[in-house]
N, C-alpha and C positions, 0 to 999 in steps of 0.2 A: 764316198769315193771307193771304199770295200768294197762296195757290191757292184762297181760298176767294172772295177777291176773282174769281181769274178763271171759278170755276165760277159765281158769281153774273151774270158777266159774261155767260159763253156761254148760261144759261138767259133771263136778261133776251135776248140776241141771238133765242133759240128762240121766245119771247112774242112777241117782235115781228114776229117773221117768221110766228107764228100769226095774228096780228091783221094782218097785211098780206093775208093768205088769204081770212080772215073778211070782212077788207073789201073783195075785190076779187069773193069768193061774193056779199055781198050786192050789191054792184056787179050783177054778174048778172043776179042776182034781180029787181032793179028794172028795171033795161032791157030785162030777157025777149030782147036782143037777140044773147046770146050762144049758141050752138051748144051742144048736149051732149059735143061732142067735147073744145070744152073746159075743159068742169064736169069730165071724166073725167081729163082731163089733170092739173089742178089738184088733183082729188082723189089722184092719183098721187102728186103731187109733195108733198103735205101726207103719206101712208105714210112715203114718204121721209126726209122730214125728221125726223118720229115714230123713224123706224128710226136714222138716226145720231143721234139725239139719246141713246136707249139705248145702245149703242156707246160712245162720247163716257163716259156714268157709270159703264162698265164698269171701263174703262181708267183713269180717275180715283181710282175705289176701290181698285185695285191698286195704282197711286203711293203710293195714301194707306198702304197698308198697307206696303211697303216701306220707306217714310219714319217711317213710327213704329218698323217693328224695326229701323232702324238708328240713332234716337231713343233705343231702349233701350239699345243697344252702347255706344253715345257716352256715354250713363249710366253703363252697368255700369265703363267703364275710364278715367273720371274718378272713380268711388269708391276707383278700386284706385290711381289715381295721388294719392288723398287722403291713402289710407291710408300707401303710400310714402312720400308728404311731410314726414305725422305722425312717423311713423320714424326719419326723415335729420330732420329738427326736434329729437327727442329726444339721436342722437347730437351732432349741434351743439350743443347746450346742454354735453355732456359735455367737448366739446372746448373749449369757451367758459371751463369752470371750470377743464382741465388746462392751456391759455393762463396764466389768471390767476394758478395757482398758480406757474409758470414764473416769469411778469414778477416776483412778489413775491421767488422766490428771487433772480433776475438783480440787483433791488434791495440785496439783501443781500449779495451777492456783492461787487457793486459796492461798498457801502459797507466792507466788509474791504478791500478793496484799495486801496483809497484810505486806510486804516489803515494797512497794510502798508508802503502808499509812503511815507506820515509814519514809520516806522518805519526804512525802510531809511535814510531821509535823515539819520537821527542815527546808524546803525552802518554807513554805506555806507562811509565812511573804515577804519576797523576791519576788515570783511569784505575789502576792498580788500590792507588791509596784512598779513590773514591769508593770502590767496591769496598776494603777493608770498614770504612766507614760507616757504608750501609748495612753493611752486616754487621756488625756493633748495636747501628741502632735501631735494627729489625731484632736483634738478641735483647736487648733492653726493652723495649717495646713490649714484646713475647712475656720480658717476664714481669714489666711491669700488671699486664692482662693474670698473668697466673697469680699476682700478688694481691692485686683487685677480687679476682676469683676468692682468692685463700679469704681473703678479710671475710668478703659475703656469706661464705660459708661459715665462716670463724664465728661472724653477729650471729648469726641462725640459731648454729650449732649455743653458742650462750644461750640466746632465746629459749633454746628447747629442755637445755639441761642445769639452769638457774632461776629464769624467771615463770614458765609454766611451771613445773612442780610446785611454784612457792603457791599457798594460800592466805586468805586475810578472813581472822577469828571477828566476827560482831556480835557483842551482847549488850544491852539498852545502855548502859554507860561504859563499855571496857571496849577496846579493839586490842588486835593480837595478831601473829602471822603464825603460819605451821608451812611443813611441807610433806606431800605426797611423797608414801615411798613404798606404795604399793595396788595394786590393780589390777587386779586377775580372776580368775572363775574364782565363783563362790565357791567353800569348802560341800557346801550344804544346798540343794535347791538350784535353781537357773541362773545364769546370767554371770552377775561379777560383784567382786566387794572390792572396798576400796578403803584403805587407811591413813592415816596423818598422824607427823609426828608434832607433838606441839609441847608447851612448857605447861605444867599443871597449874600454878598458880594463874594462868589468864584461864581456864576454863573456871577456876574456884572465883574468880572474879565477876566474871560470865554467870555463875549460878545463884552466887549474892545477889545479882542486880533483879532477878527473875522472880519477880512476886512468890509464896509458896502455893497458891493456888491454880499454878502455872507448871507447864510439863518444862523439865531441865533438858533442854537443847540445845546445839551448839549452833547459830546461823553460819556459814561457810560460802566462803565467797570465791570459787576455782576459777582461773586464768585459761582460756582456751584460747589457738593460734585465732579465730573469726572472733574473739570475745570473751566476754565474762557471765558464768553463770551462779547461781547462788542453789545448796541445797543445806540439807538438816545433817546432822552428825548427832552422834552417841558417845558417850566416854565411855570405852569397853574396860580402859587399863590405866591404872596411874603408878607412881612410886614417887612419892613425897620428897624423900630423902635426895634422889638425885633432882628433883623438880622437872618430871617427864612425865604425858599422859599423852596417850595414844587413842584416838576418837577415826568410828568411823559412820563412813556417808551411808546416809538412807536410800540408795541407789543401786540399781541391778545392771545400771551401763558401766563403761569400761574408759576410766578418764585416761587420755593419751597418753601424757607425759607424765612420769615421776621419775622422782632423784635417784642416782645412783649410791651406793655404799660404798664407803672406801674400803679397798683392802686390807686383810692383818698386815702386808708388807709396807704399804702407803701408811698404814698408822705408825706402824713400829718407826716410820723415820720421820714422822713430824717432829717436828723441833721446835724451839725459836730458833726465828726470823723464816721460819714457813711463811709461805705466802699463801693467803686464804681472800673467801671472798665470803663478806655477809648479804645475807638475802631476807626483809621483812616488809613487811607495812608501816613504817612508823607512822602516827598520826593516822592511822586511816587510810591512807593511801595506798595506790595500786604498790606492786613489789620494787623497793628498787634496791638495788646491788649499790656494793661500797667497798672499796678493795683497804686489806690491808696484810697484817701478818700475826703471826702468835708473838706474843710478846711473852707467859707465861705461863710453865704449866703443872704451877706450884699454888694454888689459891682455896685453901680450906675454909669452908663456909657450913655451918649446921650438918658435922658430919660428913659433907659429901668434896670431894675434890672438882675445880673449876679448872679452864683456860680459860687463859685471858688472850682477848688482840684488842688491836687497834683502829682495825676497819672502825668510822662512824657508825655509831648505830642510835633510836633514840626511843623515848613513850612508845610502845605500838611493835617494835622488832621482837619484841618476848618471843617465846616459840618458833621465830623464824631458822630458817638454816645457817649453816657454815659448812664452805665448801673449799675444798683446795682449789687454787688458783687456775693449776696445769691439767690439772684429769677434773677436774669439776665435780668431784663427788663429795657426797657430807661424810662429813667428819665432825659435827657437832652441832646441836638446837642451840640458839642463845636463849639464854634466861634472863641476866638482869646486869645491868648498868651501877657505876658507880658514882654514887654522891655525895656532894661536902654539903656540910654547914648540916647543923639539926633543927633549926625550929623554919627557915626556908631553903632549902636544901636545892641545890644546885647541881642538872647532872654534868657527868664527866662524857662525853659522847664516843673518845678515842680509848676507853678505859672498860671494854663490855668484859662478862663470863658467860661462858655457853659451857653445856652439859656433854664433857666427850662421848665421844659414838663408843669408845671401849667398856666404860661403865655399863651405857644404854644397853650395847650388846650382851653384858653379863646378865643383866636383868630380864632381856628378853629370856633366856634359856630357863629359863624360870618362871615362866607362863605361858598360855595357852598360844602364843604369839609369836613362837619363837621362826615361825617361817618366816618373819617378817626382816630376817635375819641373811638373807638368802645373796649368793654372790653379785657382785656387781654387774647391772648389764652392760653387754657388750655393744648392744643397738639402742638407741631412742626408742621409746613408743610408737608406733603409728598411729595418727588421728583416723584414717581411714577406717579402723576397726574397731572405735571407741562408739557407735552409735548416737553421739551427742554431734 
């Protein structure tokens, strides 16, 4: 509508500027007092104006035509943006209903849970004291497993520091126990020596039995975790008086396990009613343990002072050890058993004397042996490095 306006404009302009011509020709014409030169003029300028006035609708008509084909475009991608619209309209809708479908669930949800809470509110107590329960009996459980644990350990740990050190003495009519209490590099040469404490009179027994034409050996029969093996021993050391002889193996391996020493502190507070454990062979047989306590530690016999316990012991435990109950380490060889009656004498089994480890230790320091004396260990042996 702009441009029709101002084309109407520039034509009325063109009119009037015809009619300003016209009237200045006829001006002319009546006064006869103008010159030809400038009727010529004028008619000049009238071409002119004729000429850009053509010009002028040339150039308008080409506007006009550029402005409708871009009148079309502006159509054509407002159709296609309708059409888009229509589309994204359609999915909106969809999205409108999967909304609605949501909120209705969310309502539902909602109102179970608010069920639920009225629910736990009457069995919150209940669920509360069922939990308390099972944790109770997941806590009991836990320790029952750690008290299982403890025992298994606990048998082992015996195993290793009562019944392997112990050995069992054989000569043609005497048996006897001893116990290992030592296993280490030889002093001298390769490998490893190894020694046993045992009571002297089964070794003098032991040597009685042994024809004179015959080498004096001690047969030794060591406890190993896979088994039992047998080798030869020496009597390196004896002392009478306390009835203690220390023999060792004809062997350059390295036996696992041997017994612990008890300490000056653990000596100095035995007492009676300590609680001890004996360890021997009686009869021959493998080592077995017998618990008991000190009963006495006042028993003078040829010279040497004894304790006594109560632990059973019988024929065959001579030489074997005595060890405190709680730290498991020796604290004295037994020697000999008490009996009634003189012409069939009868033993007392709850009635032994063993040779204390305080005496033993004095004696040690006074022979070649006294390493043997050495602190208590604080680990087991390992089998793995025994070679046997």
């Amino acid at each position: 509508m702009k441009r029709s306006i101002l084309e109407i404009a520039l034509l009325g302009g063109v009119i009037a500027t015809l009619g300003y011509f016209h009237e200045k020709l006829n001006l002319m014409n009546t006064t006869h007092s103008r010159k030809d030169q400038e009727i010529s003029r004028l008619e000049s300028d009238l071409a002119q104006a004729r000429f850009l006035l053509g010009a002028d609708r040339k150039e308008r008509d080409a506007r006009i035509g550029r402005l409708q084909e871009r009148l079309a475009q502006l159509t054509r991608t407002l159709q296609e943006m309708e059409k888009k619209l229509s589309t994204q309209n359609h999915h909106l809708g969809e999205v409108r209903e999967a909304l609605k479908q949501v909120t209705l669930q969310k309502e539902e949800v909602t109102r179970d849970l608010r069920e639920l809470r009225k629910e736990e509110g009457k069995w919150g107590s209940v669920a509360k004291n069922a939990a308390l329960v099972a944790d109770k009996l997941k806590e009991q459980e836990e320790a029952l497993n750690r008290l299982k644990v403890s025992l298994l350990e606990d048998k082992e740990h015996l195993r290793k520091a009562l019944l392997l050190p112990s050995v069992q003495l054989n000569g043609p009519d005497t048996v006897g126990s001893g116990t290992l209490v030592y296993s280490g590099r030889a002093r001298k040469g390769p490998g490893y020596e190894t020694y046993v404490f045992t009571s002297y009179h089964v070794v003098r027994d032991i040597f009685a039995d042994i024809p004179e034409d015959k080498e004096k050996v001690v047969e030794v029969t060591i406890y190993l975790p896979g088994g039992k093996k047998d080798f030869k021993a020496d009597l390196v050391a004896q002392e009478t008086r306390i009835d203690l002889a220390i023999l060792k193996l004809r062997s350059k391996v390295r036996i696992p396990y041997t017994a612990s020493l008890a300490t000056p502190e653990e000596l100095k507070n035995l007492d009676v009613f300590t609680k001890i454990v004996a360890v021997g062979c009686p009869l021959g047989n493998d080592p077995i343990p017998t618990e008991g306590v000190v009963t006495d530690l006042q028993n003078r016999i040829g010279g040497a002072n004894y304790w006594m316990i109560n632990a059973p012991t019988y024929l065959g435990n001579s030489g074997g050890g005595v060890f405190l109950a709680d730290t498991r380490r020796l604290v004295g060889v037994f020697s000999k058993i008490f009996t009634h009656g003189k012409f069939n004498p009868a033993v007392v089994p709850h009635m032994g004397l063993c040779t204390p480890l305080p005496d033993i230790l004095k004696w040690l320091e006074k022979t070649p042996y006294s390493f043997l004396a050495g602190r208590p260990k604080n680990d087991l042996a390992r089998g793995d490095a025994s070679g046997l």
